[in-house]
C-alpha positions as CSV (number, residue, x, y, z in Angstrom):
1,X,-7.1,102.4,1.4
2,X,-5.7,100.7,4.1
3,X,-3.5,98.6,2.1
4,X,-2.0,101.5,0.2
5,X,-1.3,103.4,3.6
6,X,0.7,100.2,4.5
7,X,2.7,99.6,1.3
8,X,3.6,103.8,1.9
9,X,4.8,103.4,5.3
10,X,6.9,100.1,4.3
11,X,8.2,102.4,1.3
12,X,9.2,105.1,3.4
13,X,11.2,102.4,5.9
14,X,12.8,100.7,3.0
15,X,14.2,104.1,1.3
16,X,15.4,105.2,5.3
17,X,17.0,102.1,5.5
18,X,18.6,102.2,2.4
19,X,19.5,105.8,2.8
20,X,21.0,104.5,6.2
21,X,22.9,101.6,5.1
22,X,26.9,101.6,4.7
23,X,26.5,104.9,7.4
24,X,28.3,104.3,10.5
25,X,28.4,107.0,13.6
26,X,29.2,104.3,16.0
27,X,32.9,105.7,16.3
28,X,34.8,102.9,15.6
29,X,37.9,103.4,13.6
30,X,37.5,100.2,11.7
31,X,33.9,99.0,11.7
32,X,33.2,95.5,10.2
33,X,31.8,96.8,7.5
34,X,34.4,98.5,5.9
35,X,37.4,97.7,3.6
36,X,40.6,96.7,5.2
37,X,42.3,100.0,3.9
38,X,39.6,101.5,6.2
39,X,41.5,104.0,8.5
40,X,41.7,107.0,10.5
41,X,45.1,107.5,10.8
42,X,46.9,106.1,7.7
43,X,47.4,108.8,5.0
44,X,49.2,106.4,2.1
45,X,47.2,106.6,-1.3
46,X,44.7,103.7,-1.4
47,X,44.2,102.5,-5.1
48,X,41.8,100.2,-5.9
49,X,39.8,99.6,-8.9
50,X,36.0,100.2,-8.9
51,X,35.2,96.7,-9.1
52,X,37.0,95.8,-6.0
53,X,35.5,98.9,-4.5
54,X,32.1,97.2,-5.6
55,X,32.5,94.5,-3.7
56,X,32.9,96.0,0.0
57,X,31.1,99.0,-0.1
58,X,27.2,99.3,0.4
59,X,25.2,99.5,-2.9
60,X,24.7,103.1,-2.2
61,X,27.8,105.1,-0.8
62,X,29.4,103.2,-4.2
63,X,27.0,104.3,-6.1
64,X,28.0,107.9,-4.8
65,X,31.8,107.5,-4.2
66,X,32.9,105.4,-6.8
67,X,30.4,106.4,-10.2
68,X,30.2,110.2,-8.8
69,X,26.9,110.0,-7.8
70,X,24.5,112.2,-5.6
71,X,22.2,111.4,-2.9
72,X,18.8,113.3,-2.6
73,X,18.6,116.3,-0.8
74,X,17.1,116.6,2.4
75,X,17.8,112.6,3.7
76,X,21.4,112.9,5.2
77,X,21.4,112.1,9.1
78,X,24.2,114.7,9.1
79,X,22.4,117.6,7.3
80,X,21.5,119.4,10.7
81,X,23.5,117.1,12.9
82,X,25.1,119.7,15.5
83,X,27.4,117.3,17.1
84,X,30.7,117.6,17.8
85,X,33.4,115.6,16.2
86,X,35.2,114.6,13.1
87,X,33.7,113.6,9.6
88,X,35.6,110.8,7.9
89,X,35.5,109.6,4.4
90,X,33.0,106.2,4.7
91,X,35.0,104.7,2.0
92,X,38.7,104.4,3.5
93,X,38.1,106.8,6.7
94,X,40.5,110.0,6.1
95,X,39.6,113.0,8.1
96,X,37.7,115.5,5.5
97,X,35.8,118.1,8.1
98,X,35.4,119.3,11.5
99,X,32.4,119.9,12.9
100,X,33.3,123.3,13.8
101,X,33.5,124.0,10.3
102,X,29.8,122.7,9.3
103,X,27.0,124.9,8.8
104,X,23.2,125.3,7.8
105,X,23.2,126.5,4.1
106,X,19.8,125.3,3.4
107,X,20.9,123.2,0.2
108,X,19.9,119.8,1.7
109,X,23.4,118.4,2.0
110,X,25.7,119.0,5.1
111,X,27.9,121.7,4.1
112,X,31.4,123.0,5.8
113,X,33.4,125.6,4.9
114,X,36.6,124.5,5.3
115,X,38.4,120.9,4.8
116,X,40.3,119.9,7.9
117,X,43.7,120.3,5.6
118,X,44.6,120.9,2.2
119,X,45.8,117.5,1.9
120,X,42.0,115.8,2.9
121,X,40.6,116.7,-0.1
122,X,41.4,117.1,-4.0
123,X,39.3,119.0,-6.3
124,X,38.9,118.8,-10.1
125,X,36.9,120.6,-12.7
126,X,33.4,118.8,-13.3
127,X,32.0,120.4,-16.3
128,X,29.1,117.5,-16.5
129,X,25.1,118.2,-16.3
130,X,26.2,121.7,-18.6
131,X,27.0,123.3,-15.3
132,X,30.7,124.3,-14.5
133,X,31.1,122.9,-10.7
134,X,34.2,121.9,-8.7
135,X,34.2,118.6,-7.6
136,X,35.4,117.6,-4.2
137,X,37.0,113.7,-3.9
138,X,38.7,112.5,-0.9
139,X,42.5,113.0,-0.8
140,X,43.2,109.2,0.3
141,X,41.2,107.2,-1.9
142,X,39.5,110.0,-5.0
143,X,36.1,109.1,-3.8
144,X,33.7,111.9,-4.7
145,X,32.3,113.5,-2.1
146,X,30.3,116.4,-3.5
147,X,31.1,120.0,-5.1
148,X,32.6,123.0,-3.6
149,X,31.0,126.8,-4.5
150,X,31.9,129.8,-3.6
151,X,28.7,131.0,-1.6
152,X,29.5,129.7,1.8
153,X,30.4,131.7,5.2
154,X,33.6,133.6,6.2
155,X,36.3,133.6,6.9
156,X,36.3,131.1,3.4
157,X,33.8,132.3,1.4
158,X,33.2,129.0,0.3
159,X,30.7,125.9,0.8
160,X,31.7,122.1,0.7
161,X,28.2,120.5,-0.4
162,X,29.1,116.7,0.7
163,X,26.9,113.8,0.2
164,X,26.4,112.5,4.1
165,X,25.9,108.7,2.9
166,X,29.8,109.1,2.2
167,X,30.9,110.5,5.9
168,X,31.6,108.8,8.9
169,X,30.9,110.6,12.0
170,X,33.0,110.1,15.7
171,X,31.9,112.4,18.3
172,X,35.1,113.9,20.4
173,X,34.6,112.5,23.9
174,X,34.3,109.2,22.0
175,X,37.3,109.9,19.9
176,X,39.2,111.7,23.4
177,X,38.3,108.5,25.7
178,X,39.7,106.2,22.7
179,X,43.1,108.1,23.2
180,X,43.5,108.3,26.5
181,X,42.5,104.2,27.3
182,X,45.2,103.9,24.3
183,X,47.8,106.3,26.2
184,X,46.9,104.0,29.2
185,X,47.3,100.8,27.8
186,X,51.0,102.0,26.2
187,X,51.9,103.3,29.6
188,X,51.2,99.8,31.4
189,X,48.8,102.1,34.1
């Protein structure tokens, strides 16, 4: 008995780690582990292939952003995160959502009800699973992030079901004392 206890608890860390891995909230705008088109700021196209996606993203946000995969419910460190801040796309780090827009829907994904612009995000028809869905992909680099229904919140109406494994979180005072030691070191003070 006590040996099956053990191998359940080293189960339980291994699937938390993995559901952890790739996952950064540290706030950096390019962490180590990410591809070089990694970026907050830069808004040109990035087109890679899958296989080169392969090799520099974690086995799991690629198995989510690149082959349209779906992390399970309910294991998102963001899911009832109340932070506040930005969400990024993991993959190449284009803002999708602010955290003013993220709500509790109960479906055991963080949800938001609106992207940050109309440019963040492209949808497309995803008629897959015999279900008619519209499938959210970031605008930068076509990852897929989740689905979009119409059930959410005003003043939208709608809800952005997003996989957390493929969002970056920076919380504001980290992202507002980045830009002011930036304004700083441009000024020469």
């Amino acid at each position: 008995m006590k040996n099956f206890i053990m191998a359940v608890v080293a189960g339980v860390f291994a699937l938390t780690l993995q559901n952890c891995y790739g996952q950064s909230s540290s706030g950096q705008t390019k962490p180590a582990d990410k591809a070089p088109e990694y970026s907050h700021t830069e808004t040109a196209p990035v087109k890679k292939s899958n296989d080169d996606w392969q090799k520099v993203l974690s086995p799991e946000v690629y198995r989510v952003a690149r082959l349209k995969g779906t992390e399970r419910p309910f294991t998102s460190e963001y899911e009832h995160s109340k932070e506040i801040g930005t969400f990024y796309c993991a993959v190449c780090g284009n803002p999708l959502f602010k955290s003013d827009a993220k709500y509790e829907s109960g479906c055991g994904w963080p949800s938001f009800f609106e992207p940050i612009s109309k440019k963040s995000i492209v949808e497309a028809a995803d008629n897959s699973l015999g279900m008619h869905r519209i499938e959210v992909m970031c605008g930068r680099c076509k990852s897929h992030l989740g689905h979009v229904f119409d059930d959410g919140p005003p003043p939208t109406g709608l809800r952005y079901c997003i996989n957390g494994v493929v969002l970056d979180f920076e919380k504001a005072k980290t992202a507002e004392k980045k830009f002011n030691s930036k304004k700083k070191a441009e000024s020469g003070s």
